[in-house]
VOGU-3710 file (C-alpha; in Angstrom, 3 decimals, decimal comma):
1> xxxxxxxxxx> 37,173/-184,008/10,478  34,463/-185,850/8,142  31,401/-183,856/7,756  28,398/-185,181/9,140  25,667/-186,349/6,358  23,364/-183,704/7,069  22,877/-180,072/8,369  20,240/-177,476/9,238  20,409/-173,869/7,723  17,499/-171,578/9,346
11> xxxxxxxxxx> 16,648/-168,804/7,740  14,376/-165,767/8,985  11,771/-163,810/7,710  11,259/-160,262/5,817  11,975/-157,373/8,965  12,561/-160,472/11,391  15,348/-161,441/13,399  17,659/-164,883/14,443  15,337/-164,161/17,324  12,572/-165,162/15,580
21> xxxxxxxxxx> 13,914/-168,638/14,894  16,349/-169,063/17,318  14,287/-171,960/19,143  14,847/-173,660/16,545  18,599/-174,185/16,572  18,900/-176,281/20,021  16,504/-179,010/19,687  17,754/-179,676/16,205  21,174/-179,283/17,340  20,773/-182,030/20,084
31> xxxxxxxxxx> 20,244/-184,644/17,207  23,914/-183,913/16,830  24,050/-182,197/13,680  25,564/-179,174/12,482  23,528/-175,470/12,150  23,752/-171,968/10,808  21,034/-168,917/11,280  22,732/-166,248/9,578  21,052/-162,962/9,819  20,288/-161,546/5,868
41> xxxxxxxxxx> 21,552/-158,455/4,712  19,850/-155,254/6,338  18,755/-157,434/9,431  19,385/-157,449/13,131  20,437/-153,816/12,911  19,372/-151,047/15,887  17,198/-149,565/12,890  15,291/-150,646/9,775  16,867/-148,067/8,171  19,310/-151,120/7,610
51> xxxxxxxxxx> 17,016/-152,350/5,238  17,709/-149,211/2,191  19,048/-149,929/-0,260  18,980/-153,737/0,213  16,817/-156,221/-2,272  16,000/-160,019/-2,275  19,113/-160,477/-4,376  21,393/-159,743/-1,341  19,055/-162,220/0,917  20,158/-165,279/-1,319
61> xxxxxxxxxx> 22,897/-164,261/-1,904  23,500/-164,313/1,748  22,010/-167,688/1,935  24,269/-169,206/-0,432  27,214/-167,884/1,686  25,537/-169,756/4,646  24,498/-172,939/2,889  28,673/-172,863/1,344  29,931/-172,802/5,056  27,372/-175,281/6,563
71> xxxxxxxxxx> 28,612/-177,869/4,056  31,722/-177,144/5,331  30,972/-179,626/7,820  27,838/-181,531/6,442  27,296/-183,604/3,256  23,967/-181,556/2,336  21,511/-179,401/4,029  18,384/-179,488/5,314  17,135/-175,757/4,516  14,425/-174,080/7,014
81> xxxxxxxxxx> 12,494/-171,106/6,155  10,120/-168,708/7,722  8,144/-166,362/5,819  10,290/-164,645/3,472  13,154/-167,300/4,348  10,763/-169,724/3,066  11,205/-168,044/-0,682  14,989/-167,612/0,215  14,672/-171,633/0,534  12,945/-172,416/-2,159
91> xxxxxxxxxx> 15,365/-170,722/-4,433  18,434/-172,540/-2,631  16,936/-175,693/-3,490  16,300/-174,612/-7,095  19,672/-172,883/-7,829  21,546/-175,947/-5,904  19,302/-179,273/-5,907  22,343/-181,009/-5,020  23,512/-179,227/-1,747  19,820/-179,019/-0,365
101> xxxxxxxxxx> 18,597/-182,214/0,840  15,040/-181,253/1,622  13,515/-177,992/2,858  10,633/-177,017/5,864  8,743/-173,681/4,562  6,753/-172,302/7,770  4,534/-169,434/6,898  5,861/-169,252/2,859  5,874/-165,817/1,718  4,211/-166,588/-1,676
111> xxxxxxxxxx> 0,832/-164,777/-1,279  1,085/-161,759/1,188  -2,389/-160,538/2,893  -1,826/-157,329/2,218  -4,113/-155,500/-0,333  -1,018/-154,149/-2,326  1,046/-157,344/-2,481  1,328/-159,000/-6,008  -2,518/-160,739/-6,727  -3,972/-158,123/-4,494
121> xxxxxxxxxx> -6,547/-155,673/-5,494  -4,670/-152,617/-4,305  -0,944/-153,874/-6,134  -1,746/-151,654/-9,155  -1,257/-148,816/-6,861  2,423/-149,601/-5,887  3,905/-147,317/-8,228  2,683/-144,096/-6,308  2,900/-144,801/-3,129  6,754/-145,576/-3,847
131> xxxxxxxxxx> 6,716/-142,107/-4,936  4,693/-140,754/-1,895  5,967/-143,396/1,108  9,210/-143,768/2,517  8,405/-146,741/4,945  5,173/-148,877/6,144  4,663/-150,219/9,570  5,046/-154,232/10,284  2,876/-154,683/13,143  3,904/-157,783/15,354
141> xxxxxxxxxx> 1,287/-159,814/15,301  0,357/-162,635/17,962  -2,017/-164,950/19,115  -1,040/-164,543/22,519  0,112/-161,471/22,741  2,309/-161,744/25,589  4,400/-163,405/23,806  5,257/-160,390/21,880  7,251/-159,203/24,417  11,201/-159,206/23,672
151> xxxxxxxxxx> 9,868/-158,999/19,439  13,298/-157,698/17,854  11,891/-158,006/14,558  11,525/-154,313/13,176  8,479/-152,489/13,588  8,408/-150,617/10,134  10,520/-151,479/7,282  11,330/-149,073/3,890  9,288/-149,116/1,160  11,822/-150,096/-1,645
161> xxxxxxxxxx> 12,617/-153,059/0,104  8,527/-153,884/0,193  8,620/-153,916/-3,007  11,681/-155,975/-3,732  10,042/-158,127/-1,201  7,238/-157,830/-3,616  9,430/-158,679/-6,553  10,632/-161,856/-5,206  7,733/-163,542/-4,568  6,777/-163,469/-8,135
171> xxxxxxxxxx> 10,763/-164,917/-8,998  10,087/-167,472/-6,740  6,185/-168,624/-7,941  8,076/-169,034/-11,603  10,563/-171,292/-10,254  8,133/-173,675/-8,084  8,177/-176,419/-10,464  11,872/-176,638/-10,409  11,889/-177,636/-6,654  11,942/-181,639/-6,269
181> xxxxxxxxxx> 13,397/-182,313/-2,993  11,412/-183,563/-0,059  8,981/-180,797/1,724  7,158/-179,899/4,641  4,897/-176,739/5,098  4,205/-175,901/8,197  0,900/-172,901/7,583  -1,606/-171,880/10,300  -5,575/-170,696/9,136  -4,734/-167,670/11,690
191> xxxxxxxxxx> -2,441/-166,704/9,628  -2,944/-162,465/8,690  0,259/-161,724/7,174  0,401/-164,522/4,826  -2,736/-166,257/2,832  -3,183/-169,313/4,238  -4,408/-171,186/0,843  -0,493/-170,035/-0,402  0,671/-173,448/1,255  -1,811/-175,595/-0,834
201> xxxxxxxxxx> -0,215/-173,975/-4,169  2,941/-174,886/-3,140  2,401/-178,543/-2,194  0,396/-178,587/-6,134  3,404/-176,248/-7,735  6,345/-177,997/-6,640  7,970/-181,066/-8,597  8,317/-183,359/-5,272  6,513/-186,470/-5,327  3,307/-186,686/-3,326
211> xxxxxxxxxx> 4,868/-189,039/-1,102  7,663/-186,520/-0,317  5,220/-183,513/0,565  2,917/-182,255/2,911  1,310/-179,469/4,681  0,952/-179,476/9,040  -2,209/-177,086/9,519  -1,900/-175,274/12,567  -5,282/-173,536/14,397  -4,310/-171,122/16,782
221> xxxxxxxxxx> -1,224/-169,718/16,031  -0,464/-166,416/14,050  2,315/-165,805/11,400  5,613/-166,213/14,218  4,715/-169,937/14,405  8,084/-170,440/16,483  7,239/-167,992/19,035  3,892/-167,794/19,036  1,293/-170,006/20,713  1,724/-173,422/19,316
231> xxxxxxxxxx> 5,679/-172,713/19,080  6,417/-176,427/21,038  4,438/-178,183/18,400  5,771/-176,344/15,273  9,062/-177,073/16,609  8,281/-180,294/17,123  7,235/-180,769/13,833  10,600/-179,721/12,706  12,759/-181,860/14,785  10,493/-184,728/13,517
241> xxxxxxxxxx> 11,547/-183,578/10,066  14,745/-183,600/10,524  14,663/-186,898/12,178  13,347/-188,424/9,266  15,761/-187,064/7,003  18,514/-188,346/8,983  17,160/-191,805/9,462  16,818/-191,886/5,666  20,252/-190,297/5,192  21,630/-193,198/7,346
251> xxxxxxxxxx> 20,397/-195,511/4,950  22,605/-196,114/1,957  19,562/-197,446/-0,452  18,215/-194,149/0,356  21,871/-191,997/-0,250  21,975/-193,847/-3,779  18,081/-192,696/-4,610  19,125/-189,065/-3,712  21,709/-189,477/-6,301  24,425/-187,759/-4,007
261> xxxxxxxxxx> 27,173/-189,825/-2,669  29,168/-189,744/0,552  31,957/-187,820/0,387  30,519/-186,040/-2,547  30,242/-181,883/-2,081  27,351/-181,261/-3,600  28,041/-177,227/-4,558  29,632/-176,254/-7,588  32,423/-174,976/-5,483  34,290/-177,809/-3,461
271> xxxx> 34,328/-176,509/-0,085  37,964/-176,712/1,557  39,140/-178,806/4,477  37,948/-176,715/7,946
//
């Protein structure tokens, strides 16, 4: 069967689940093209204990594995990340620029609030309480909290995967000007888990031309911006996205620009006939 020009791979946050962007996958599904939302290593287990032992290594590593059997039936991919999927997709594009069309970072992981995160006042004292701390809750944080019912994201997470967590952030800010594909951020101001301002340094960081990125400032909504309060028009904003990119992927003056052409795999490893 040919493969279709493009697909979607949605990736998940640090501690979160599919659940988290799993509203995703039918409206960008009903444009008729292929999707995977794997679950990364250590998630979508009865416990966070899941998480030991477990570092951002595995995560793309799981990713790649994901993006390898999504072109099994698409040309390239369209890569979606939230929160720590956002780094996950940032590195997929910089590792393969020619299997990743374009990515959509909502909420990207690059600047954590938190006082000990990398840039924080507080990081310096990471060291001891790796020696003293086993685990650290991760509250679940709405705008509407209602909507926090049926959260399967984990409530606490352990520390050594923190600080991996930790770790890859400052992988990924090194590799930001290597990423020249077409972006969209998707950040809200309400945002406590991430630092809003993180999106701007992006958009400035990354190699794409200003034409082909931008930022959609949300107001309301916290850090789950695809369950959370202004979840129809972050999705939305996706789907629009995506819409583009296949309108543009339907032209062929466009295919030849992107340098990739049909029929072309654009992994190192030729996937094989499904």
């Amino acid at each position: 069967m040919p493969r279709q020009p493009l697909g979607v791979l949605i990736l998940h946050g640090f501690t979160g689940s599919v659940d988290s962007v799993r509203r995703l996958e039918a409206p960008i599904q009903a444009l008729g093209i292929p999707t995977h939302m794997p679950a990364l290593r250590g998630h979508g287990a009865p416990s966070p204990a899941a998480l030991r032992g477990v570092t951002w290594h595995d995560w793309v590593d799981d990713a790649e594995t994901a993006l390898q059997a999504l072109l099994m039936q698409a040309e390239r991919a369209i890569v979606v990340g939230h929160s720590m999927g956002g780094l996950v997709a940032l590195t997929l594009a910089a590792e393969h620029p020619q299997a990743v069309d374009s990515l959509v970072l909502a909420a990207p992981a690059l600047q954590l609030a938190s006082p000990l995160a990398p840039g924080r006042p507080l990081h310096g004292l990471t060291p001891l309480i790796r020696r003293l701390v086993k685990s650290w809750p991760i509250p679940h944080l709405y705008t509407n909290r209602a909507l926090a019912e049926g959260d399967t994201n984990y409530p606490w997470a352990p520390i050594d995967a923190i600080l991996s967590l930790f770790e890859f952030l400052q992988v990924t800010r090194r590799r930001l000007p290597e990423i020249r594909v077409p972006t969209l951020i998707l950040q809200s101001h309400q945002d406590s888990v991430v630092v809003p301002d993180c999106a701007e340094a992006i958009l400035q960081a990354i190699a794409t031309p200003e034409p082909q990125k931008r930022i959609v400032w949300f107001e309301r909504t916290q850090h789950q911006l695809f369950r959370d309060c202004e979840l129809d028009a972050t999705i939305g904003a996706v789907v629009d996205f995506v819409r583009g990119r296949l309108d543009q992927a339907s032209n062929p003056w466009a295919t030849a620009i992107e340098g990739t052409p049909p029929g072309h795999s654009p992994l190192d490893i030729t996937p094989s006939p499904a």
